[in-house]
PAZAPA-4460 file (N, C-alpha, C; in steps of 0.05 Angstrom, whole numbers, plus 32768, in hexadecimal, padded with zeros to 4 digits):
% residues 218
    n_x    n_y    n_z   ca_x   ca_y   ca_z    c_x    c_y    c_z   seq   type   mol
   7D8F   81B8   7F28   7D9B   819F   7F1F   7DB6   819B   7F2D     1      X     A
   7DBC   817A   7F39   7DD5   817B   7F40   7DE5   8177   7F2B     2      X     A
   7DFE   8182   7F28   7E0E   8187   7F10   7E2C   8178   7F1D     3      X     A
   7E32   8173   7F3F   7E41   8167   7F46   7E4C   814C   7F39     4      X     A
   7E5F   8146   7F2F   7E60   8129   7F21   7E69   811A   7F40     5      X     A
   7E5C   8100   7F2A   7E5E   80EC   7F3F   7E80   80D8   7F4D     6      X     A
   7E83   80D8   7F58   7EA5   80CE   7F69   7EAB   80B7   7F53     7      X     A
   7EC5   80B1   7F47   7ED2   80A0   7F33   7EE7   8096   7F48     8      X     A
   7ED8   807C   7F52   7EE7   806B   7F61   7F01   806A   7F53     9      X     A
   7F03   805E   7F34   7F18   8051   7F32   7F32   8068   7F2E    10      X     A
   7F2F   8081   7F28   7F3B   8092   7F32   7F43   809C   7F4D    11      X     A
   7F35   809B   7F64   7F39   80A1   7F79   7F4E   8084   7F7F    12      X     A
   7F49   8068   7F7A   7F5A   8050   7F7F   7F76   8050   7F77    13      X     A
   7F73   8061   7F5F   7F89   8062   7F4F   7FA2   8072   7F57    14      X     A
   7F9D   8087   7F62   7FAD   8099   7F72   7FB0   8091   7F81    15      X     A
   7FA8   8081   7F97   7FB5   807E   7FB2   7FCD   8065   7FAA    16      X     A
   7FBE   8057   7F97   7FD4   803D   7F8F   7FF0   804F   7F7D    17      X     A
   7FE7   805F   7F74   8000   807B   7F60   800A   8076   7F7C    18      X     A
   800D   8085   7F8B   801D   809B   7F9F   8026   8083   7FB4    19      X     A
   801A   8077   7FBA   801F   8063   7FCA   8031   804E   7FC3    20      X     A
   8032   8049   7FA7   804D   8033   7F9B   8062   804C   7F91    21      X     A
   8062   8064   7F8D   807B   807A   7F8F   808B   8079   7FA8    22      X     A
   8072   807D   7FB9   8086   8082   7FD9   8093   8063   7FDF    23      X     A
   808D   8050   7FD9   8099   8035   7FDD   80AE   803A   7FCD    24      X     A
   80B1   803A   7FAF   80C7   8040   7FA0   80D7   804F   7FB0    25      X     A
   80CF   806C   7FAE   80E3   807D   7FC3   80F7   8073   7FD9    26      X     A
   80E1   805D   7FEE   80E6   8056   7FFA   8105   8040   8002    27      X     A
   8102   8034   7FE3   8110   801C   7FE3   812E   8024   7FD7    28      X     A
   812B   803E   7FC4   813E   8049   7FB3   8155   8055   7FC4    29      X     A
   8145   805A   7FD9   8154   8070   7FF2   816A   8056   8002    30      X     A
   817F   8051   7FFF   8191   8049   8006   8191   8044   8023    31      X     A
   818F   8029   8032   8195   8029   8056   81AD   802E   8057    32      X     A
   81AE   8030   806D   81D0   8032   807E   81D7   8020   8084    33      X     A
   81D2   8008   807F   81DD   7FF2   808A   81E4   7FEA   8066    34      X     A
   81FB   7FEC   806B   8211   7FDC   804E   8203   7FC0   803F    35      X     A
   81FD   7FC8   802D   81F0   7FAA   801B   81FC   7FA8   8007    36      X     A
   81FD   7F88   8005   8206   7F71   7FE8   81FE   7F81   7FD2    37      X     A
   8208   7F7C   7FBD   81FA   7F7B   7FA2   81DF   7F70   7FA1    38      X     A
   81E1   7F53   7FAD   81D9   7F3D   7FA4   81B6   7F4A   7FB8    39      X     A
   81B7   7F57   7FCF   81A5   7F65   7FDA   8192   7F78   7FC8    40      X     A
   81A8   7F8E   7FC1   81A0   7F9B   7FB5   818C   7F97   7F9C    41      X     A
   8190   7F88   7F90   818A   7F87   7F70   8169   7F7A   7F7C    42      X     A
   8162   7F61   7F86   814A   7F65   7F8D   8137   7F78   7F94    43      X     A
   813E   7F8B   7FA9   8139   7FAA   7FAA   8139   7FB3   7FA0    44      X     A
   8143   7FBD   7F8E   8141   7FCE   7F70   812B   7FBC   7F5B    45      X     A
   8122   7FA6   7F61   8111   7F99   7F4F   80FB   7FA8   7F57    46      X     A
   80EF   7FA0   7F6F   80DC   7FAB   7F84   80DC   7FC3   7F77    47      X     A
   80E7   7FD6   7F80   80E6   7FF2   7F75   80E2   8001   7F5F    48      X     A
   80E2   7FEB   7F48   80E6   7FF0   7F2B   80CC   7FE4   7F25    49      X     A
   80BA   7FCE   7F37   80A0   7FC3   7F35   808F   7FDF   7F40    50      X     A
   8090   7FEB   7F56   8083   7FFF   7F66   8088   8015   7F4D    51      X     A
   809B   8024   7F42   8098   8039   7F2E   808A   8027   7F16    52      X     A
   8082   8014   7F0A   8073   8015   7EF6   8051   8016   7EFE    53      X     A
   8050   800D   7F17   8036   8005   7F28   802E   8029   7F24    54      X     A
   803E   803D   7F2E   8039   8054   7F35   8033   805F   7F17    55      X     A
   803D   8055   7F06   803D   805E   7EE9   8021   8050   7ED9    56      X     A
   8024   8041   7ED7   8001   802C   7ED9   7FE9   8037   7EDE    57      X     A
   7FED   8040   7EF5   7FD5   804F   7F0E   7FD4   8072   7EF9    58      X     A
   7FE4   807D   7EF7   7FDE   809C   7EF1   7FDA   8097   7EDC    59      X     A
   7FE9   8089   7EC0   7FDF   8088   7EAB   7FC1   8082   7EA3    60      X     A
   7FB8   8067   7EB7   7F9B   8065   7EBA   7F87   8080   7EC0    61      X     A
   7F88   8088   7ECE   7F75   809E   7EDA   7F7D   80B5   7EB8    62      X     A
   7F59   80B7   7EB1   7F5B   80C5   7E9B   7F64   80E3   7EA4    63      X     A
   7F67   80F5   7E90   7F6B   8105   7E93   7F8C   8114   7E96    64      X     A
   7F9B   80FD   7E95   7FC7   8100   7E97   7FC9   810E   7EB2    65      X     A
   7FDA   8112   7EB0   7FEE   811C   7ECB   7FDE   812F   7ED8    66      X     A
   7FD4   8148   7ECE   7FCF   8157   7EE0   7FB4   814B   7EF0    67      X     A
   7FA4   813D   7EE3   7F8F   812F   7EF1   7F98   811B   7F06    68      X     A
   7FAA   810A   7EF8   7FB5   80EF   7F12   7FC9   8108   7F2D    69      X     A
   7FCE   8121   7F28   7FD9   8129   7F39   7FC0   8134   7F52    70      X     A
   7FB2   8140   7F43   7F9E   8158   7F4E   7F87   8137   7F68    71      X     A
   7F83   8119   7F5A   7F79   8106   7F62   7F90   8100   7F7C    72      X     A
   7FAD   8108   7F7F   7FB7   8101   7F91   7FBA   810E   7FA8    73      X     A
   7FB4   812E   7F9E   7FBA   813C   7FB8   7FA9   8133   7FD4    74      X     A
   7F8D   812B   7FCC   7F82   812B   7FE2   7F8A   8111   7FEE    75      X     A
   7F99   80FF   7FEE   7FA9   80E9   7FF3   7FC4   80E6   8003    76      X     A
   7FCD   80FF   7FFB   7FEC   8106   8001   7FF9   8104   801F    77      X     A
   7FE3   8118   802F   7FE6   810C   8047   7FED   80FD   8051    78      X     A
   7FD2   80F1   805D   7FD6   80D9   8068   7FE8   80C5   8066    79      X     A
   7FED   80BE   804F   7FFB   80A6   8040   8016   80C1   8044    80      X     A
   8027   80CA   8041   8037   80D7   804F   8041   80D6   8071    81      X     A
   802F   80DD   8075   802E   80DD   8094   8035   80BB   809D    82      X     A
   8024   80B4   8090   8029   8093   8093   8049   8089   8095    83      X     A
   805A   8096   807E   806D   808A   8076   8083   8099   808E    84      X     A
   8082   80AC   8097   808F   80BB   80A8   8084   80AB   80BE    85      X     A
   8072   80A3   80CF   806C   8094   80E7   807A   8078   80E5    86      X     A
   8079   806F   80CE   8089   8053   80D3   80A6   8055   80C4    87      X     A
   80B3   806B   80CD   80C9   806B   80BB   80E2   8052   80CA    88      X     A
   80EF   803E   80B1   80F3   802C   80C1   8113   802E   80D2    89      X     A
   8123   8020   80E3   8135   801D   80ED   8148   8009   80DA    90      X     A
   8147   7FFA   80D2   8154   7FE5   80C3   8147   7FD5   80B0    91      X     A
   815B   7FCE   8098   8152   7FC3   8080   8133   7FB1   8088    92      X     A
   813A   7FA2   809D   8127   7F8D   809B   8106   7F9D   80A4    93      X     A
   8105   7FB8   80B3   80F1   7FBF   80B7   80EA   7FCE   809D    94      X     A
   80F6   7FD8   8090   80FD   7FE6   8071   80E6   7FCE   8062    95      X     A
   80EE   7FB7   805A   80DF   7FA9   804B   80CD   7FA0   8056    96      X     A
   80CA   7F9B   8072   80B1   7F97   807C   809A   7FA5   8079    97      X     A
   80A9   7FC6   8077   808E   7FD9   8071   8086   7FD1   8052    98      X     A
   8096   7FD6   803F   8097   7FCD   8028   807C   7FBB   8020    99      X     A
   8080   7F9C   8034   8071   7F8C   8036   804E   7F91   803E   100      X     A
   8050   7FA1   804E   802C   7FA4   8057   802A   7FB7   804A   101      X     A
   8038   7FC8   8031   8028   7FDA   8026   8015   7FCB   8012   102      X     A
   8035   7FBA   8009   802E   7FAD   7FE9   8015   7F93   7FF4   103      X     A
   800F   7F90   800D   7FFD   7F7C   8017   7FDD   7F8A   8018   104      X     A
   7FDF   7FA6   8025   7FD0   7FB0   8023   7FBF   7FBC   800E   105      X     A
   7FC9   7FBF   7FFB   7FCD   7FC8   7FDE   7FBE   7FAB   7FD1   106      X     A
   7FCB   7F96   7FD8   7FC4   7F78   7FC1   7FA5   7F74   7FCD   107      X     A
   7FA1   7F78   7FF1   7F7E   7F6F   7FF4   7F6E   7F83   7FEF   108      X     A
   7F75   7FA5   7FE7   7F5C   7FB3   7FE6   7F61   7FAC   7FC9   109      X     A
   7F71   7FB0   7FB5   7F66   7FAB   7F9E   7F5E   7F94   7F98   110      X     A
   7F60   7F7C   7FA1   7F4F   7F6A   7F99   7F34   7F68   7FAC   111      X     A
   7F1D   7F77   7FBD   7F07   7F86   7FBB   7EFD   7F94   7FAC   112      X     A
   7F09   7F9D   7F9B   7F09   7FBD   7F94   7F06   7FBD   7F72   113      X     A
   7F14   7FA9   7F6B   7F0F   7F9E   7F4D   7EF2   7FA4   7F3A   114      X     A
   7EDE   7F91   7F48   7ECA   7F95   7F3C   7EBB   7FB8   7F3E   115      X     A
   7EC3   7FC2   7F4C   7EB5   7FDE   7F54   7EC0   7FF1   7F40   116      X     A
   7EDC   7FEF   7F3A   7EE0   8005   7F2E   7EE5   7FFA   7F09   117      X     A
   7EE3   8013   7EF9   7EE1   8017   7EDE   7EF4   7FFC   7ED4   118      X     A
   7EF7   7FED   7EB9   7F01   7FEB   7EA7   7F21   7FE8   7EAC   119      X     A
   7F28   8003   7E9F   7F43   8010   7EA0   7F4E   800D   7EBA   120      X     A
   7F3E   801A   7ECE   7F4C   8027   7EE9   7F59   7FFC   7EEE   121      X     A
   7F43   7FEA   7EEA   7F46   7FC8   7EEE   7F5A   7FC7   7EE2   122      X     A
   7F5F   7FC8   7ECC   7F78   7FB6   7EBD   7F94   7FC2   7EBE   123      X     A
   7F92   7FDC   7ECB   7FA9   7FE9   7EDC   7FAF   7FE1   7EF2   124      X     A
   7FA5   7FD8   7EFF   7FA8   7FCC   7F21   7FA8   7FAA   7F23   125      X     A
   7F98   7FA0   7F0B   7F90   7F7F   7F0D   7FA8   7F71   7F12   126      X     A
   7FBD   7F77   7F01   7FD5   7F66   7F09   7FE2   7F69   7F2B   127      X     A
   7FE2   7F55   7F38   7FEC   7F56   7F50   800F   7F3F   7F4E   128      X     A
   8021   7F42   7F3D   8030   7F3D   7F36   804E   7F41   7F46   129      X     A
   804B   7F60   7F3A   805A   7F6E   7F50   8056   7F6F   7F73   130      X     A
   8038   7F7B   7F70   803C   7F75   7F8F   8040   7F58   7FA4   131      X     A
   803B   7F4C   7F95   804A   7F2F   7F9F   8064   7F31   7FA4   132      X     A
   8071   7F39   7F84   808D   7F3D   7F91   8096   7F43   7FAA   133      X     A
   808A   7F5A   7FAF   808C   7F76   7FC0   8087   7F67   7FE4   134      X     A
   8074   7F55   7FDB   806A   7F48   7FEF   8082   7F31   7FFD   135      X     A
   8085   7F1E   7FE9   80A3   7F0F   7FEE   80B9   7F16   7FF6   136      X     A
   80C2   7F2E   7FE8   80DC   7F40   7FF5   80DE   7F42   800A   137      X     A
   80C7   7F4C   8015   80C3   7F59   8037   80B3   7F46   8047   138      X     A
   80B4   7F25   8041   80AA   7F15   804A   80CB   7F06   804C   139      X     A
   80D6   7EFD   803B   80ED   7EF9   8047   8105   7F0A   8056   140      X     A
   8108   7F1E   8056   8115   7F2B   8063   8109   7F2B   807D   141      X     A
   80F1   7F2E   8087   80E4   7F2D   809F   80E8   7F0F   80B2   142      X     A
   80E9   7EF7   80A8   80EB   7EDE   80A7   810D   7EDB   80AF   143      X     A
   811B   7EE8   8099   812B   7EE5   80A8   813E   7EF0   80C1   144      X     A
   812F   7F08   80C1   8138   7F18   80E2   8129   7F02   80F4   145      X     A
   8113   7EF6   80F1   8102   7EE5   8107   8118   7ED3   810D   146      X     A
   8128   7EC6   80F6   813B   7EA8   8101   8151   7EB6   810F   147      X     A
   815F   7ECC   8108   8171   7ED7   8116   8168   7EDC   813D   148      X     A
   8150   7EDF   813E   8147   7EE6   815A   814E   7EF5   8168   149      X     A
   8154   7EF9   8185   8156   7F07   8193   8144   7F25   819D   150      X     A
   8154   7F3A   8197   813E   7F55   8195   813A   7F61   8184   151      X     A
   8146   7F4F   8174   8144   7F5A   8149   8125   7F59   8147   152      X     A
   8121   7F35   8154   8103   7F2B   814A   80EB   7F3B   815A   153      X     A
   80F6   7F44   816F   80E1   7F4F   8184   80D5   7F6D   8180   154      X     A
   80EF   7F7C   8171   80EF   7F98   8162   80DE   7F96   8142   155      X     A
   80E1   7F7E   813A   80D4   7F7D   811C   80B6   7F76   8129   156      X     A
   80B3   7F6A   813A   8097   7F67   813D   8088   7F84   814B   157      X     A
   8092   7F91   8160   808C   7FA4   8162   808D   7FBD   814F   158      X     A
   809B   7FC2   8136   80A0   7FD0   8129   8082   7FC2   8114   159      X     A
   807D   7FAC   8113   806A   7F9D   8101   804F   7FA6   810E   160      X     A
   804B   7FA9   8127   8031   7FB4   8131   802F   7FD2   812D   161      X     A
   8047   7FE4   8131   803E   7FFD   812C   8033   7FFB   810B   162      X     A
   8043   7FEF   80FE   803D   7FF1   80DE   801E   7FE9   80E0   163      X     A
   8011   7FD5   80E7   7FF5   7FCD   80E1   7FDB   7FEB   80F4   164      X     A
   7FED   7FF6   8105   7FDE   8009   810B   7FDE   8028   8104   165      X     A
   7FF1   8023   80F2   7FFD   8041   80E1   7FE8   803C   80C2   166      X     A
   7FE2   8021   80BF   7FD3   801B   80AD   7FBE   801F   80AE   167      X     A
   7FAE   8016   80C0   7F95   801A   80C7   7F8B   8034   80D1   168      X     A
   7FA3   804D   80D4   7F99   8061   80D5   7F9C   806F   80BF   169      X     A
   7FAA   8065   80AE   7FB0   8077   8091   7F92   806E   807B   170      X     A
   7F89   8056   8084   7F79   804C   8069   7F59   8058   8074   171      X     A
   7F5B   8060   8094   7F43   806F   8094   7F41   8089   8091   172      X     A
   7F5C   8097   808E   7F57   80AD   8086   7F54   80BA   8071   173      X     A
   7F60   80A2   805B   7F5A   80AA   803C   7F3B   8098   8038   174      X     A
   7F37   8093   804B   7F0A   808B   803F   7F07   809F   804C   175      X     A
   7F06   80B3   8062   7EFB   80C7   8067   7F00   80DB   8054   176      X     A
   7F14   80DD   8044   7F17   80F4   8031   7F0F   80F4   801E   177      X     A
   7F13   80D4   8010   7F06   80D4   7FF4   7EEF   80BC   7FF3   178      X     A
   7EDA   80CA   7FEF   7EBC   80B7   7FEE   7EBA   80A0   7FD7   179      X     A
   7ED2   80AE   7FCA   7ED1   8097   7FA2   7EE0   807F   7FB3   180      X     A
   7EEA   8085   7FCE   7F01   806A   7FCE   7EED   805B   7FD7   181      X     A
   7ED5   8063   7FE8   7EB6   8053   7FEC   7EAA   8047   7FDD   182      X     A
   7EB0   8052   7FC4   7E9F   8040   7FB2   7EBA   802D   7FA9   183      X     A
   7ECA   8030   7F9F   7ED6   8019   7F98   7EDA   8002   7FAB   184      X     A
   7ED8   800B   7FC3   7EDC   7FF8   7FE2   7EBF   7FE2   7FDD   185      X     A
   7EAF   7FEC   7FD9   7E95   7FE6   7FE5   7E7B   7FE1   7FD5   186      X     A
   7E86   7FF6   7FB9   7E70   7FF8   7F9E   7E57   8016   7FA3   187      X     A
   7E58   801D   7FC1   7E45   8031   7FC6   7E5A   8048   7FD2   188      X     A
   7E43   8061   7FD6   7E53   8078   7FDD   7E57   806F   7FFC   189      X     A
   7E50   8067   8010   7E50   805D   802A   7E55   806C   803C   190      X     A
   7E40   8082   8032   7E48   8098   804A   7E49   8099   806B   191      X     A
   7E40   8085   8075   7E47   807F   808C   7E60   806E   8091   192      X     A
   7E6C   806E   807D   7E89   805B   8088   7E8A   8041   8096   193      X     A
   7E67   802F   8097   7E70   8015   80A4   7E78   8000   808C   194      X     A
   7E71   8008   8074   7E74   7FE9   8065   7E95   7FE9   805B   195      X     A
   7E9F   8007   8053   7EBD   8005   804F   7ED0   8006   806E   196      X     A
   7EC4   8010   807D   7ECC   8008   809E   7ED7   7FED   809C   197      X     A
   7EBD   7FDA   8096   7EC3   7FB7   8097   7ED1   7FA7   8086   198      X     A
   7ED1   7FB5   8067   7EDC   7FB3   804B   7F04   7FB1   8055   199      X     A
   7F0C   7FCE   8064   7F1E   7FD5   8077   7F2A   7FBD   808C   200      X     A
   7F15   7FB5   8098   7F1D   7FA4   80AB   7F29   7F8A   809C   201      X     A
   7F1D   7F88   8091   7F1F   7F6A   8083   7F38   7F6D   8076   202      X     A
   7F45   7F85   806F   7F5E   7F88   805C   7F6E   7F8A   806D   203      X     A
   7F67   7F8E   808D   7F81   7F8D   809B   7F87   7F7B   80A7   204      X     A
   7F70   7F72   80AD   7F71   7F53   80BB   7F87   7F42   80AE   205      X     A
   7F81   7F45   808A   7F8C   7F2C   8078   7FAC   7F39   807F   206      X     A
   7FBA   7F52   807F   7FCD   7F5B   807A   7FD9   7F4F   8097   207      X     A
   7FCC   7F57   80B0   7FDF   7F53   80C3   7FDA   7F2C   80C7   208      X     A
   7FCB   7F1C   80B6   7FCC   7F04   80BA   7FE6   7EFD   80AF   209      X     A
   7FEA   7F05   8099   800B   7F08   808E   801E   7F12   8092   210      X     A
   8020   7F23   80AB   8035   7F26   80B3   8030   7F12   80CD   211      X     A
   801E   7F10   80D9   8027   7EF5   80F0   802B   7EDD   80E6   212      X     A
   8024   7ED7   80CD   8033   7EC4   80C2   8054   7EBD   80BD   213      X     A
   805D   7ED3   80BA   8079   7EDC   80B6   8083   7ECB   80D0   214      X     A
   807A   7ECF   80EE   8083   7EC6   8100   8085   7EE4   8112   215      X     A
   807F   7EF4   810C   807D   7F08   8119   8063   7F13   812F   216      X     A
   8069   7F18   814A   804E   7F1C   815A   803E   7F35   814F   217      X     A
   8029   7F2F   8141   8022   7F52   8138   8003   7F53   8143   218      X     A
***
């Protein structure tokens, strides 16, 4: 008898959205070097204070408490690590731009992804609230390095293409690791990788359509 249980999408979903709105938090908490307003700041700290409840949401969901939502992240950690170190940014405005295609990337797989996974793991992720926010922040800040011009705008767009290709290598390496993220992608185990392959495409397509919207060449 197989005794293997079967992959819990909405747990495997749930962790990468945990760890993935931490390292953004982290991200935003960590102070640039370039001297900022108050009046800067305090939006950023909103952002950041949206990403730690997102991360708190996500582990509380996944049954089982902490040591389960931890043991669901390790195999995650990587990549989405590695990720954050490859696009580590140069200036505020590339700072929230990453910000931006996470919380972008994040708003189109879970709205795929909804119907596939459990109940609980849904009404932990359903609100896309925050990541709107998250999305605006780093949609104006990017917008406005574009009006400034020169080689500000030419470095955010190039800094905007590595980001969409630092993406597309991080989101295939966590469907190669975890098969549950197949079923929530897709509804099947998809062991050949073409239907969350395309599921993939489609979430990056929409992400980098929004950043060339910004006005940026990506």
């Amino acid at each position: 008898m197989n005794t293997e249980m079967a992959p819990d999408p909405g747990t495997a979903l749930l962790a990468v959205l945990a760890y993935q709105n931490l390292r953004v938090a982290e991200s935003l908490l960590t102070r640039a070097e370039e001297p900022t307003e108050l009046a800067d700041r305090l939006p950023v700290a909103r952002v950041a204070a949206d990403a730690l409840t997102r991360f708190t949401l996500a582990c509380d969901a996944i049954p089982g408490g902490q040591t389960v939502a931890q043991q669901a992240m390790e195999p995650i950690v990587s990549p989405v690590d590695e990720f954050w170190a490859m696009t580590r940014p140069r200036s505020w405005a590339e700072q929230r731009l990453r910000v931006m295609v996470v919380a972008s990337t994040e708003l189109e797989v879970v709205q795929r992804a909804l119907t596939h996974v459990p109940e609980m793991a849904a009404e932990a992720i359903g609100s896309t609230a925050a990541a709107w926010r998250a999305i605006d922040h780093g949609s104006q800040a990017a917008v406005a390095a574009v009006q400034l011009g020169g080689n500000g705008s030419d470095e955010l767009s190039l800094y905007a293409r590595r980001l969409l290709g630092e993406t597309a290598v991080m989101c295939q390496r966590v469907i190669v690791r975890q098969p549950a993220l197949r079923v929530a992608l897709t509804g099947g185990m998809d062991e050949e990788l073409t239907a969350s392959t395309a599921v993939l495409d489609e979430v990056l397509a929409a992400v980098a359509a929004r950043v060339a919207g910004l006005g940026l060449s990506a």
